[in-house]
C-alpha positions, -999 to +999 in steps of 0.1 A: -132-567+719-137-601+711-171-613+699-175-643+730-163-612+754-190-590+744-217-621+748-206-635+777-206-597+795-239-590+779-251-620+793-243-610+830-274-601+846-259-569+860-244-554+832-260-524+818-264-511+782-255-477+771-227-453+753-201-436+760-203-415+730-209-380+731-234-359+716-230-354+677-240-328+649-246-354+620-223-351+596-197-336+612-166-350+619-153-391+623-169-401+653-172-437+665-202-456+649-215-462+686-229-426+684-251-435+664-262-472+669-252-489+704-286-501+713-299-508+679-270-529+677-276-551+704-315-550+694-305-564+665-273-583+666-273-593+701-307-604+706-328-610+674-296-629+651-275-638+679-298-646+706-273-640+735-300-620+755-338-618+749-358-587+741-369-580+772-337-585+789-322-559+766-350-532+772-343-537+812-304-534+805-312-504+783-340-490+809-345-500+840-312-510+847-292-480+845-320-453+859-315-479+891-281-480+888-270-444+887-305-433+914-321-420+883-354-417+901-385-412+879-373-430+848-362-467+834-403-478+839-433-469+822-451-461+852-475-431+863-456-397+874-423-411+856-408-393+827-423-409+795-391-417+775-405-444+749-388-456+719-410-476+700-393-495+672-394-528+654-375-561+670-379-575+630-361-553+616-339-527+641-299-527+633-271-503+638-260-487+604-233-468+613-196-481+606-163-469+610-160-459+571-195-442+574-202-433+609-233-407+602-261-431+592-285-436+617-302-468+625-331-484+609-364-500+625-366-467+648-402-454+641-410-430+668-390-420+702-407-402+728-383-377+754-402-365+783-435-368+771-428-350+737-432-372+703-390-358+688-392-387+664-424-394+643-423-420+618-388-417+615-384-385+605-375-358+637-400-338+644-380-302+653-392-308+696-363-305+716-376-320+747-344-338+760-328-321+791-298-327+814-304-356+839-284-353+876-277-383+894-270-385+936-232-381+929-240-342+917-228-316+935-242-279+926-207-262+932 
C-alpha cells in the first residue's frame, strides 16, 4: 500500500488495528514481518515519528476498538471484572523489527505483557506462562 493510504485509513476514527497474521514458531519458516510487529509499528512509525494518530488513539484502535467491534465482552478496558491483557512498553523507543529479509526478530521497547492476568513477558524476556486462550465472538456457532 501506499504510505498516504495507510495514513489517511489510520486516521479514520473507525478503523481498527490488528493482524491478520497467524500464529508463528519463531524461526520457522518466511512468514510476513507483520507477525511479528504490526502494533509496534504503528506505535512507533505511525504515531511517535509520523504523528498521523496520537498514542492514545492508537491504544483505543489497538483495544477498545476491536473488543467493541467484534462483541468481545470483558476486554479492550482496564476495568474491574475484565480480562487484564496489559502490554506495558515504551512510546520512546517501541518499533517493529521484523522485515521481509529477516522476519523473526521481535520488536523492541516491549518490557512486559500481561494475558489474562498472568505476567508471559517480564522484562522482555518470556516468562514460560501460557495464559493466552481462544476468544469467541457472537458470530460463533458451537456446531
Amino acid at each position: 500500500m501506499k504510505e498516504a493510504d495507510v495514513e489517511s485509513i489510520l486516521k479514520s476514527p473507525e478503523v481498527c488495528i490488528g493482524s491478520d497474521s497467524g500464529i508463528r514458531e519463531f524461526g520457522v519458516g518466511q512468514p510476513h514481518p507483520r507477525g511479528y510487529g504490526t502494533h509496534a509499528r504503528v506505535l512507533g512509525r505511525y504515531v511517535r515519528e509520523r504523528r498521523v494518530i496520537t498514542l492514545q488513539e492508537a491504544v483505543r484502535k489497538m483495544t477498545y476498538l476491536p473488543a467493541t467491534a467484534f462483541g468481545l465482552s470483558g476486554r479492550g478496558l482496564l476495568r474491574v471484572g475484565y480480562c487484564a491483557d496489559i502490554t506495558v512498553f515504551s512510546p520512546d523507543t517501541v518499533m517493529d523489527m521484523a522485515t521481509y529479509a529477516n522476519p523473526h526478530q521481535y520488536p523492541r521497547g516491549i518490557r512486559h505483557v500481561i494475558v489474562n492476568g498472568r505476567l508471559v513477558l517480564r522484562d522482555g524476556k518470556l516468562t514460560g506462562q501460557l495464559a493466552g486462550r481462544a476468544i469467541y465472538g457472537p458470530g460463533c456457532r458451537a456446531d
